[in-house]
C-alpha positions in Angstrom: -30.2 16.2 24.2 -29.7 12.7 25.7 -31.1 11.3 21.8 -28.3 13.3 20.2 -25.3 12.1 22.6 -26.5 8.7 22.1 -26.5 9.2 18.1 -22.9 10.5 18.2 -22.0 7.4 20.5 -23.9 5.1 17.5 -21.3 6.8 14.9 -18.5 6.7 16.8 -18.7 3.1 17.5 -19.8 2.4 13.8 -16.2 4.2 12.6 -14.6 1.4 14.2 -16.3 -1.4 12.6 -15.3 -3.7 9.3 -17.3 -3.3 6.4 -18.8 -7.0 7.3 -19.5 -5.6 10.8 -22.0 -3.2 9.0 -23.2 -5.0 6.5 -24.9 -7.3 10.0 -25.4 -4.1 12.0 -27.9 -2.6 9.6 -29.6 -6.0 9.5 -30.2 -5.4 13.3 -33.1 -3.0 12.6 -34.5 0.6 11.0 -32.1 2.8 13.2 -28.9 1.0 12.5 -29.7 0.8 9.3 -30.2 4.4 9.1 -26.2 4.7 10.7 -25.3 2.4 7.8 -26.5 4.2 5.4 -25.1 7.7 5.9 -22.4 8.8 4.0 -20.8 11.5 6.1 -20.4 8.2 8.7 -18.9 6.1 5.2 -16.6 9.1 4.2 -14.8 9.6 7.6 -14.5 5.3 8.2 -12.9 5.2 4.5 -10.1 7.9 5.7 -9.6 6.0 8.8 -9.6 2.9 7.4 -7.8 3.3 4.2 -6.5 6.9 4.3 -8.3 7.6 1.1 -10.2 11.2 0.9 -12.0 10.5 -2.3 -15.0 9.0 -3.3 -14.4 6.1 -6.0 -17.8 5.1 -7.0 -21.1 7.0 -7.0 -21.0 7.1 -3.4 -19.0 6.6 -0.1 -20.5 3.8 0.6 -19.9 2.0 -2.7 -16.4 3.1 -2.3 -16.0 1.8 1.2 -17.3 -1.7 0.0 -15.3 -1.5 -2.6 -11.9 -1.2 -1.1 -12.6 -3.6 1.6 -13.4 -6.3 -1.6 -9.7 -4.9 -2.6 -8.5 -5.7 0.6 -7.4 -2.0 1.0 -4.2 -1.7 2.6 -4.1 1.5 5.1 -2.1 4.4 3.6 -2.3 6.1 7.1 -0.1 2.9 8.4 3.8 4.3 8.6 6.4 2.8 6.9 9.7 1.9 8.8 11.2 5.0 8.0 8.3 6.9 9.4 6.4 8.1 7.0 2.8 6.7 5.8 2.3 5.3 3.1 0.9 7.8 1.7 3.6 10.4 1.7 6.1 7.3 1.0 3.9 6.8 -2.5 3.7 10.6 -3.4 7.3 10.9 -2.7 8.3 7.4 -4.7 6.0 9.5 -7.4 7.9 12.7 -7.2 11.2 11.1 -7.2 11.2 8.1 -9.0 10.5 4.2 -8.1 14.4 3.5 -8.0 14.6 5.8 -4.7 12.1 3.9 -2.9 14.3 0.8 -3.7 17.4 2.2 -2.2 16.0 3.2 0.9 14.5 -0.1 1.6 18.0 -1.3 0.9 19.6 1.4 3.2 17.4 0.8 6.5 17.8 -3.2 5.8 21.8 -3.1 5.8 21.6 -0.4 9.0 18.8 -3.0 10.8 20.7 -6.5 9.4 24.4 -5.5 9.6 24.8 -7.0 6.4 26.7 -6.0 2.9 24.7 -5.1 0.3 25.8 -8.1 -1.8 23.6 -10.2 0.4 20.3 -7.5 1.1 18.7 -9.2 -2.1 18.9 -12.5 -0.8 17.6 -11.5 2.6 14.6 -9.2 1.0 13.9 -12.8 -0.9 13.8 -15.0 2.4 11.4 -12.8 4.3 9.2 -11.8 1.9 8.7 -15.3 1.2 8.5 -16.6 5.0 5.1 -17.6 6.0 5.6 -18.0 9.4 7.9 -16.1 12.3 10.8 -18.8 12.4 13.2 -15.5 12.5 15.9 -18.3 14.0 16.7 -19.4 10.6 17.9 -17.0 9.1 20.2 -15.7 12.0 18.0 -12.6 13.6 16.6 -11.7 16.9 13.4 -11.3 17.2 13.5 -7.4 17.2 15.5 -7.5 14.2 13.7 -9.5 12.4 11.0 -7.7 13.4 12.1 -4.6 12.6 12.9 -6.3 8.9 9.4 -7.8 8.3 8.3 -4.0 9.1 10.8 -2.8 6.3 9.8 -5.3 3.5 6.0 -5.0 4.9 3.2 -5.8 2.4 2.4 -2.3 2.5 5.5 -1.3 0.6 5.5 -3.5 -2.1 1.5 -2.4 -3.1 3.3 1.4 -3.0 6.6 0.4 -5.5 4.0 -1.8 -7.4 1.5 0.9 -7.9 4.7 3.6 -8.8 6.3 1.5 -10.9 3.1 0.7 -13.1 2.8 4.7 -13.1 6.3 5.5 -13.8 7.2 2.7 -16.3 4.1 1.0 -17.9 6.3 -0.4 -20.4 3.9 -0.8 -23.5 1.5 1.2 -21.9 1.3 5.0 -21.7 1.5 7.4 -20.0 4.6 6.1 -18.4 8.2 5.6 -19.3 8.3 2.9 -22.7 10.9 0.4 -23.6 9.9 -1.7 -26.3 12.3 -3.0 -29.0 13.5 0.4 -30.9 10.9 1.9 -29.2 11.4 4.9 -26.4 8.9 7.2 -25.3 9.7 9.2 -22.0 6.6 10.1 -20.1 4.3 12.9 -20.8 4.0 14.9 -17.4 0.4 16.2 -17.9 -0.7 12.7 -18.8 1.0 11.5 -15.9 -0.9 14.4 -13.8 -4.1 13.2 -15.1 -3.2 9.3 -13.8 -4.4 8.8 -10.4 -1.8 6.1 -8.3 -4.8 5.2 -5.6 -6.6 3.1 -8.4 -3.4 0.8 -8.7 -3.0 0.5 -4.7 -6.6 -1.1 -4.6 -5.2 -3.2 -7.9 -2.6 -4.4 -6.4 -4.1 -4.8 -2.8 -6.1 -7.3 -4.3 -3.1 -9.0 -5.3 -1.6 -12.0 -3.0 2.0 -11.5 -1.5 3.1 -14.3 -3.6 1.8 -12.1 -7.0 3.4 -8.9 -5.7 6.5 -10.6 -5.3 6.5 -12.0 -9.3 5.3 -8.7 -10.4 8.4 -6.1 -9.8 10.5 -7.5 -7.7 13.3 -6.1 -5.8 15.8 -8.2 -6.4 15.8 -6.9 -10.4 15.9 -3.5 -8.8 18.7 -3.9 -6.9 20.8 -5.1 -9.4 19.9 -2.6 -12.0 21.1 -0.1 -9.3 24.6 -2.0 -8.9 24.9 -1.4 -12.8 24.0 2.0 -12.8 26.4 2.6 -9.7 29.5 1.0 -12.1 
């Protein structure tokens, strides 16, 4: 009885450590090792760290090693508008990439107070602000707070990984625009696609990358042409 409560205890404490954490715990001796090693322990620490229910690899383990090389982002973290990020990237899948942008845009003229002519500029500065000096571009520190929250990290790996789903541009199954070229996307292929493989891509991908890859900024003013 007293064995058993204490094995439970051993789990529970291992579900909150880092991958390295483990990697030196089952270096300790035979029983931790033994923790280490089981998957049950490997499958609920990947959902709690990463949100992720399936296995990517041969085993949990493997997978859980794997996405912490990725740098995994959390998909049980919420967004600013309160959902996770993992309902924020089925929804962006449902409804389209171009959504996702105008929402962003939406909570940062409600949290900045600003027009919409300057949200691109302002999506620019904090994305690319490496440290918290909020003063300088004219925020408290709530607010800017509140905006670092609502251009998080988090969100661009989501948009990145929809839009490479949604519009691979010479590469199916999504939406091509090449030359003379247009091919709309094939829903079962699409089906068959699964988005988690290109959050790990691009959580391995620095915030510098992200921000060359699809940027906001060309969003926005795609949407200001289709709005006229």
């Amino acid at each position: 009885m007293v064995s058993q409560l204490i094995s439970t205890l051993i789990r529970k404490m291992f579900e909150y450590l880092t991958v390295k954490e483990m990697a030196i715990s089952r270096m300790l001796n035979k029983v931790t090792n033994e923790f280490c090693n089981e998957e049950e322990l490997w499958k609920k620490k990947i959902f709690r760290d990463y949100g992720v229910t399936k296995m990517y690899g041969k085993t949990w383990k493997q997978t859980g090693v794997e996405m912490a090389k990725c740098n995994m982002i959390n998909l049980n973290d919420k967004w600013a508008n309160g959902k996770t990020y993992k309902q924020l990237l089925d929804d962006t899948l449902k409804t389209g990439f171009d959504t996702l942008d105008k929402e962003q845009i939406h909570l940062i003229s409600v949290a900045a107070k600003v027009s919409k002519e300057n949200i691109y500029v302002l999506i620019y500065e904090i994305e690319s602000m490496k440290n918290d000096d909020y003063t300088n571009i004219g925020f408290d520190n709530d607010t800017f707070r509140k905006l670092q929250h609502i251009c998080s990290r988090e969100m661009r790996i989501v948009y990145s990984a929809a839009v490479s789903v949604q519009n691979s541009n010479l590469y199916l199954p999504g939406e091509v625009y090449y030359y003379n070229i247009s091919v709309k996307p094939n829903p079962f292929l699409l089906s068959l696609v699964d988005p988690i493989v290109y959050v790990m891509q691009f959580s391995a991908f620095s915030s510098e990358d992200l921000h060359r890859i699809y940027p906001l900024i060309d969003s926005f003013w795609e949407l200001n042409i289709r709005a006229m």
